[in-house]
C-alpha positions in Angstrom: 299.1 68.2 12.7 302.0 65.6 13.8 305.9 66.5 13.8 306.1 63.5 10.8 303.8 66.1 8.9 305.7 69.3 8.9 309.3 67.2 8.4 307.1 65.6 5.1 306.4 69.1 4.2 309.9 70.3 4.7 311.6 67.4 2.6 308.5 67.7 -0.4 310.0 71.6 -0.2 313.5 70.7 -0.2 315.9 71.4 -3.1 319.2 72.6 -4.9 319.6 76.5 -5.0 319.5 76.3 -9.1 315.7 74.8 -8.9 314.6 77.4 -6.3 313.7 80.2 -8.9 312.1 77.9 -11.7 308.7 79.6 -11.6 310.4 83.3 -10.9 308.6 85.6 -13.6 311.1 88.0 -15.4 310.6 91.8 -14.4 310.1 90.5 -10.5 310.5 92.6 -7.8 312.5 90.7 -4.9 313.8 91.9 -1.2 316.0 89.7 -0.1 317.8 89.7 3.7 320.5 91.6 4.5 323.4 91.6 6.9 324.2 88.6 8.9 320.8 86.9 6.8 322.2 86.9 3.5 321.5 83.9 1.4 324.7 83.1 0.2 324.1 80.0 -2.2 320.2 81.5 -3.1 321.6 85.0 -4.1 324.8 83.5 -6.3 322.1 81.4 -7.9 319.1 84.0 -8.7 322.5 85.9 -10.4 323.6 82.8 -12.4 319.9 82.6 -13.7 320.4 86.5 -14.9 324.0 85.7 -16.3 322.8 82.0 -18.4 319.9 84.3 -19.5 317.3 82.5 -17.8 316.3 85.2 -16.4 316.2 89.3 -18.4 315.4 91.5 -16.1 314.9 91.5 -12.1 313.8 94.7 -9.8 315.0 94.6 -6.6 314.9 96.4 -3.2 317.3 95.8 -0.1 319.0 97.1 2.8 322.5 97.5 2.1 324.8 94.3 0.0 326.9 92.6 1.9 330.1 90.9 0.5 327.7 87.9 -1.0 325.1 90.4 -2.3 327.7 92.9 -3.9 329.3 89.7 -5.4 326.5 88.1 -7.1 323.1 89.9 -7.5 324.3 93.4 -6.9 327.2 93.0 -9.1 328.7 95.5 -11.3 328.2 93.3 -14.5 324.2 92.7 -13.8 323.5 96.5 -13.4 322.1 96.5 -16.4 319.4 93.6 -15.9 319.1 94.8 -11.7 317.2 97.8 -11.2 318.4 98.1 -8.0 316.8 100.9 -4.9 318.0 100.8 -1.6 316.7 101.8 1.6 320.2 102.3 3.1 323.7 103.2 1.1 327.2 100.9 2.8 330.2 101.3 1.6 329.9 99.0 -1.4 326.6 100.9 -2.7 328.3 105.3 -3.1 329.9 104.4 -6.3 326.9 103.1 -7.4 325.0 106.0 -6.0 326.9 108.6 -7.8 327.1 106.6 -11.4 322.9 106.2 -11.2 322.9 102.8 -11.2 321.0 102.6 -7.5 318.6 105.0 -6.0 318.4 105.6 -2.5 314.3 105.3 -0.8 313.8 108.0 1.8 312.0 106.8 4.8 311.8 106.6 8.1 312.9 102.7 9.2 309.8 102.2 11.3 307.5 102.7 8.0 309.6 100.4 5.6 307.5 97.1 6.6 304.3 99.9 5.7 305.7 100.6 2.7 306.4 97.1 1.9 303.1 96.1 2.0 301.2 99.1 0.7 303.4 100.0 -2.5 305.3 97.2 -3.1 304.4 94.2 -5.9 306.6 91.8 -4.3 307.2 88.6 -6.3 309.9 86.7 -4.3 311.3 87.3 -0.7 314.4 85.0 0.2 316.5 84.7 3.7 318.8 82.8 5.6 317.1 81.3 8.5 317.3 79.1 11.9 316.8 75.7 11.2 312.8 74.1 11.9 311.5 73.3 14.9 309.2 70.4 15.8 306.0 72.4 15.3 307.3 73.7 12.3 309.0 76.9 12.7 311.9 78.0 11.5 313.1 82.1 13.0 314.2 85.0 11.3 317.8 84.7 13.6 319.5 87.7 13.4 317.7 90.2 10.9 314.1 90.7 11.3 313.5 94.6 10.2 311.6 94.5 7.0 312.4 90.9 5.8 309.3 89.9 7.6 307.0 92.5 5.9 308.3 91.0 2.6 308.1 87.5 3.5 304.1 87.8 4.4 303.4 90.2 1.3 305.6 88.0 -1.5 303.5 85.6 -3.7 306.8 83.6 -3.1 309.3 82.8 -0.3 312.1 80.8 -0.4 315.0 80.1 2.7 317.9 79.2 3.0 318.4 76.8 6.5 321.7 77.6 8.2 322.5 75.6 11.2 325.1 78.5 12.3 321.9 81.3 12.4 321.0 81.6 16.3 317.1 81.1 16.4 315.6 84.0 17.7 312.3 84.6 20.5 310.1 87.4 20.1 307.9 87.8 16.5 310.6 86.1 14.2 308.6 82.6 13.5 307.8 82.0 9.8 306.3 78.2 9.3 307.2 75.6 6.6 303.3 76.1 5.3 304.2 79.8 4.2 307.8 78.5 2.4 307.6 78.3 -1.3 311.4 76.1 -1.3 313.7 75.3 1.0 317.4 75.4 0.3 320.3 74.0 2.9 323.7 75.8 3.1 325.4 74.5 6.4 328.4 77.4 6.4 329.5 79.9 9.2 328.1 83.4 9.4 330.3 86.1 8.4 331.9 88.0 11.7 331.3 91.3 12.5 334.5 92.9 13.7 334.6 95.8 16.6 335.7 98.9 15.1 338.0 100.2 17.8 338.1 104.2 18.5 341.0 106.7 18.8 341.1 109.6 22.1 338.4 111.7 20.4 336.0 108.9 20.6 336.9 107.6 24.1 336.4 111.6 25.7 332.8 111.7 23.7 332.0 109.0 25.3 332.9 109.7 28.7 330.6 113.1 28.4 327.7 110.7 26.8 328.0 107.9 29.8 327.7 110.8 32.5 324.1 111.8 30.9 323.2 108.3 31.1 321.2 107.1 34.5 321.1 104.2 36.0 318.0 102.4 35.0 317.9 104.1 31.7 317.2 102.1 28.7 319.5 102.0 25.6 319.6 102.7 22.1 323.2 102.7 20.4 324.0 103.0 16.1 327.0 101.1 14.8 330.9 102.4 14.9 333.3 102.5 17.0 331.8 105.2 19.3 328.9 103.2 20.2 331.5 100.2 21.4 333.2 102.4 23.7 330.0 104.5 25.1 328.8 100.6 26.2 332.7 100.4 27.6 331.9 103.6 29.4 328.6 102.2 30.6 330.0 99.4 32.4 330.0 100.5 36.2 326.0 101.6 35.7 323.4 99.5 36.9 320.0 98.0 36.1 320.8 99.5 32.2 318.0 98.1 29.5 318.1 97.5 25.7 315.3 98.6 23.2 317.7 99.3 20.1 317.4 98.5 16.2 320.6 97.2 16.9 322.0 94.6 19.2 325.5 95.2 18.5 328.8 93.8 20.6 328.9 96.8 23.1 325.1 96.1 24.4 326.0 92.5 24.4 329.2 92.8 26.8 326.5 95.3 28.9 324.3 91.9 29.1 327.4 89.6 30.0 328.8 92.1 32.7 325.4 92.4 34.3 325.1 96.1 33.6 322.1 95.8 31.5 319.4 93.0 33.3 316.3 95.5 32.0 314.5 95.3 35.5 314.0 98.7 35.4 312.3 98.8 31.8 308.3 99.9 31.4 308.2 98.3 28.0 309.3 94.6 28.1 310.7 94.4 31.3 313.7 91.7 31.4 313.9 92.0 28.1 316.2 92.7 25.5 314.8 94.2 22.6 316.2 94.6 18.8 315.5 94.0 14.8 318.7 93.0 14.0 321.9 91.7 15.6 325.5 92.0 14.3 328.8 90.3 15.9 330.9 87.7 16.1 330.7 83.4 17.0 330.5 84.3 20.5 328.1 87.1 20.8 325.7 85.1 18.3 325.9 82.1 21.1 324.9 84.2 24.0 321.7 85.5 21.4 320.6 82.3 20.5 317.6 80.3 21.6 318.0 82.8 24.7 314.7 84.1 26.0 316.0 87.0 27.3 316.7 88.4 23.7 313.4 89.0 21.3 313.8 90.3 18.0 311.0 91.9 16.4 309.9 93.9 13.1 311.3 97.7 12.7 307.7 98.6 12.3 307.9 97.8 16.3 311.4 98.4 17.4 311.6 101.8 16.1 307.6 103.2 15.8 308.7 106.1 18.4 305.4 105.4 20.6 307.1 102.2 21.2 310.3 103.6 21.9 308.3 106.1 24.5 307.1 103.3 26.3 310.4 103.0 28.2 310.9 105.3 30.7 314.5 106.8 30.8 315.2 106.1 27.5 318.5 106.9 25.6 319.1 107.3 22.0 322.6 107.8 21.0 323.4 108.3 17.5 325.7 110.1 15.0 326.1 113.0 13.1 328.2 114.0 10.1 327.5 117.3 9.8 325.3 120.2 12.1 324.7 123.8 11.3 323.9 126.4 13.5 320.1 125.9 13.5 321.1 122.9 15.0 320.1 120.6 11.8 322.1 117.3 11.7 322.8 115.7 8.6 324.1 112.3 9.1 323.2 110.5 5.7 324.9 112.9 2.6 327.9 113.9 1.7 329.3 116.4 -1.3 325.6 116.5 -2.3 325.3 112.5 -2.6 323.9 109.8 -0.3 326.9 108.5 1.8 324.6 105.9 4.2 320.9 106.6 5.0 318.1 108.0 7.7 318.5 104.3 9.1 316.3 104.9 12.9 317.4 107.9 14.1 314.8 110.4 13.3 312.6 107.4 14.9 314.6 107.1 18.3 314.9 111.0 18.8 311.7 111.1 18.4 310.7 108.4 20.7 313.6 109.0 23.4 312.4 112.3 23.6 308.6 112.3 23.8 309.9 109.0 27.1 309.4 110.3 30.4 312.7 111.6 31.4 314.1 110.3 27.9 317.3 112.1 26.6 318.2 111.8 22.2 322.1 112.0 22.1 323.8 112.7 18.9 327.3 112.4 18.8 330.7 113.6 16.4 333.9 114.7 16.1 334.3 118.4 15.7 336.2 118.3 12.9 337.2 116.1 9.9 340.0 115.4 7.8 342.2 114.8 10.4 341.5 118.3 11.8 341.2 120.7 8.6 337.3 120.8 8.3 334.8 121.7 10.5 331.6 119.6 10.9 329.9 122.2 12.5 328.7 124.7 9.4 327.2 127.9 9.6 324.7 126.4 6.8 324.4 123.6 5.1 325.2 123.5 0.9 322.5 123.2 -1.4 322.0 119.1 -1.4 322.7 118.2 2.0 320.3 116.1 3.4 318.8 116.9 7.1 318.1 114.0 8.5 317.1 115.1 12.1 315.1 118.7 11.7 316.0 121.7 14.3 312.7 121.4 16.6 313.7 117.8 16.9 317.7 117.7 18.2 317.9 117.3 21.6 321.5 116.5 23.0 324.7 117.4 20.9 327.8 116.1 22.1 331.4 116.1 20.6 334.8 116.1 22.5 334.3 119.6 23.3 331.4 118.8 25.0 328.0 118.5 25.3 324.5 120.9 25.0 320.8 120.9 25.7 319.0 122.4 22.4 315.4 121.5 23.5 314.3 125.0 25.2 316.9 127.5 23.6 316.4 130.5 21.1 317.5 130.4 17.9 320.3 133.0 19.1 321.1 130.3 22.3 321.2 127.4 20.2 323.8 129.0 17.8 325.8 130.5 20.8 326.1 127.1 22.4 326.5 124.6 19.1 329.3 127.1 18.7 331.0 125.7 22.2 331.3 122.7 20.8 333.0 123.1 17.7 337.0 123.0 17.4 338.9 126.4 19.2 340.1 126.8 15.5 336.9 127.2 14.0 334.8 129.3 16.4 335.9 132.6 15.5 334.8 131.9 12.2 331.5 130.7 13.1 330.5 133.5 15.5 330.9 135.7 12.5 329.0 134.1 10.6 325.9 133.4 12.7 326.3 137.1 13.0 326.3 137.7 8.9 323.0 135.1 9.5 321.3 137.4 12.1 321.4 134.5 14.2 322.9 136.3 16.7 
C-alpha cells in the first residue's frame, strides 16, 4: 500500500468537528482521552449535539475532566443527559461525587483496559493524537492508559490531529484504517505546572532519597513531593524509569544524566510510562525520542511487569494510615476525594522485585497541624486502598519504617514513631484500648 494511499484515506476521513458524531446512536457509551489528550474541539462538539438536541442521552466513562472536559461534556447543565462514572475523582469531579451525579469504578489501573473490553459496550472512543506518519500511523502522544483498550474495542473511533502532541515509541500506533473521522485542531497543549513543596515535603524526601540505590528503578505519583524526591535524587547514578507517570521530576532525572536505565532488567535504556504530564519543554525532550516508550496500563502497571526490574522503587502517597498499618489514599469524610490510581499495582510489584522497596509517603498531620493522619482506626467509609499485609515502607517527616516482617504489636509501636510528638500519647493509648499493644 503506497504513502499516496493512506494520505487518500486520511483526506476521504477528514472533516469538521460538528460532522464527526453524525452516525453516533443516542444512549452510547463513549471513553474519551484524558489529560494532556483531551479533544478540545471533538468534546465541545459531541456537547453541542446534547445541548441542540441532536443527541438525548449519552453514557460515558473517563479518567478524570480536564478544564475542556468539565467545560463541555462533563458540564453541570448536561448532568442530566451524561450518565457519567469515572475511574478516578480530580478536583473538578467531588462535588459531583457527593451530589450523585458521578460514580466512582473501583479497580485496580492495570485491569481498566480488561474491563474495557470484557464489560464495556463501547460505541465511540475519541483522542487527541500525533499527526500521521508516511506508513500511516498516527501515536497515542502523551496518554496511552486505557484510551487504547477503547479505541480497539469501540465500533467507532474518531481523533483529533494535534501537531503540538509529541508522537510517542513503544505500543501507541493506531493506523488511519482503524479511524472512523479525522478532525484537525492545530492549538498548544495545556501546561502542566510544578507544584512546589514547603519544609515538610523537602525533609520526607531527603529520608525517601537515602532508601533509594543507585541503579534502582523508579516509580513516582504526582504532587509536589514526587518533584522534590527526583530533586533529592539528583547526585544518584544509573537511576531507571518504569512509572504510570512520566512527570517533570523523572524528566529533569533524564536531562541531568541521573536516570540512563543501564541498570534496568526490564527494558534496559528505556524509559517506561502510560502517560506523560508537563510543560512545552518537557513534552520536546519526549517526543519522537526513542528513549521514551509509552505503553498500555494493562503493561506499565500489571505488577509482574513491575517485578521485572530489579531494585525497583514505588513511591506513593497516603492520606490517611491507621495502626494496622492500612493506608487510605483515595476517600475523605466518607466520600471519594481521588481514586486507587496504580498504587496497589506498584506496591505490589516493587515489592515482590528482587531487592524492590514500596514507599508511601505523608505529612503527619493535616490542617496546618490540628489533625493527625495517623488514626488509631479508620471511620466507617474510609476506603483502604493499600491492605496491611501489603504496606511496605512508611515515611513522613518524622521518619521512616519497615512494616514487612513486624507483629501486629511492632507495627503499631513503630507507625506510632512517625506520627506528630503531639499526637503520640494519644495513640499509644489507644492501640492499648485496641489490644494492639
Amino acid at each position: 500500500m503506497s504513502n499516496e494511499r493512506f494520505a487518500s484515506e486520511y483526506e476521504t476521513k477528514l472533516c469538521k468537528a460538528e460532522d464527526a458524531f453524525a452516525a453516533l446512536p443516542d444512549g452510547s457509551l463513549v471513553i474519551f482521552g484524558t489529560g494532556l489528550s483531551e479533544p478540545q474541539q471533538l468534546l465541545w462538539a459531541l456537547s453541542n449535539r446534547l445541548r441542540d438536541g441532536k443527541l438525548a442521552r449519552l453514557r460515558v466513562f473517563s479518567g478524570p475532566p480536564g478544564f475542556h472536559a468539565a467545560d463541555s461534556l462533563c458540564a453541570p447543565d448536561l448532568v442530566d443527559r451524561v450518565e457519567r462514572v469515572s475511574q478516578f475523582v480530580g478536583p473538578t469531579e467531588r462535588e459531583n461525587i457527593k451530589a450523585g451525579v458521578v460514580s466512582y469504578l473501583p479497580h485496580q489501573f492495570h485491569q481498566i483496559p480488561r474491563l474495557i473490553s470484557e464489560t464495556m459496550d463501547v460505541e465511540l472512543a475519541f483522542t487527541t493524537v500525533s499527526p500521521m506518519d508516511d506508513s500511516g500511523h498516527f501515536t497515542l502522544g502523551t496518554n496511552n492508559d486505557f484510551i487504547s483498550a477503547a479505541l480497539r474495542c469501540a465500533r467507532q473511533v474518531v481523533v483529533e490531529v494535534n501537531e503540538h502532541m509529541p508522537s510517542a515509541h513503544g505500543d501507541a500506533l493506531l493506523h488511519i484504517r482503524d479511524v472512523s473521522a479525522v478532525v484537525e485542531n492545530h492549538v498548544p497543549l495545556p501546561p502542566v505546572q510544578r507544584v512546589v513543596g514547603g519544609p515538610v515535603d523537602e525533609k520526607i524526601a531527603g529520608l525517601i532519597a537515602e532508601l533509594v540505590p543507585d541503579g534502582a528503578t523508579l516509580q513516582v505519583g504526582s504532587g509536589a513531593l514526587p518533584g522534590m524526591v527526583c530533586a533529592a535524587l539528583s547526585s544518584h547514578r544509573d537511576l531507571g524509569i518504569h512509572s504510570e507517570l512520566m512527570v517533570p521530576g523523572l524528566l529533569d532525572l533524564v536531562r541531568s544524566g541521573a536516570a540512563n536505565g543501564s541498570k534496568k532488567t526490564e527494558k534496559p535504556g528505556k524509559h517506561v510510562s502510560t502517560l506523560v504530564v508537563g510543560d512545552a519543554d518537557d513534552l520536546a525532550l519526549v517526543h519522537d525520542n526513542p528513549d521514551f516508550e509509552s505503553y498500555p496500563v494493562s503493561y506499565t502497571n500489571h505488577p509482574s511487569v513491575i517485578a521485572r526490574n530489579d531494585r525497583m522503587i514505588s513511591i506513593n502517597a497516603a492520606l490517611q494510615v491507621d495502626l494496622l498499618g492500612q493506608v487510605n489514599a483515595e476517600s475523605l469524610g466518607g466520600f471519594q476525594f481521588s481514586g486507587a490510581g496504580g498504587q496497589l499495582d506498584f506496591v505490589r510489584g516493587a515489592y515482590d522485585a528482587k531487592d524492590g522497596k514500596s514507599i508511601l509517603a505523608f505529612h503527619a498531620t493535616a490542617r496546618k497541624g490540628n489533625v493527625s493522619r495517623i488514626v488509631p482506626v479508620f471511620q466507617e467509609g474510609t476506603v483502604v486502598t493499600t491492605p496491611r499485609s501489603d504496606t511496605h515502607f512508611l515515611v513522613t517527616e518524622f521518619g521512616s519504617v519497615d512494616l514487612k516482617g513486624k507483629s501486629v504489636k511492632e507495627r503499631a509501636l513503630a507507625i506510632i514513631e512517625l506520627a506528630h510528638p503531639d499526637f503520640r500519647e494519644e495513640l499509644r493509648r489507644a492501640s492499648e484500648n485496641l489490644h494492639l499493644v
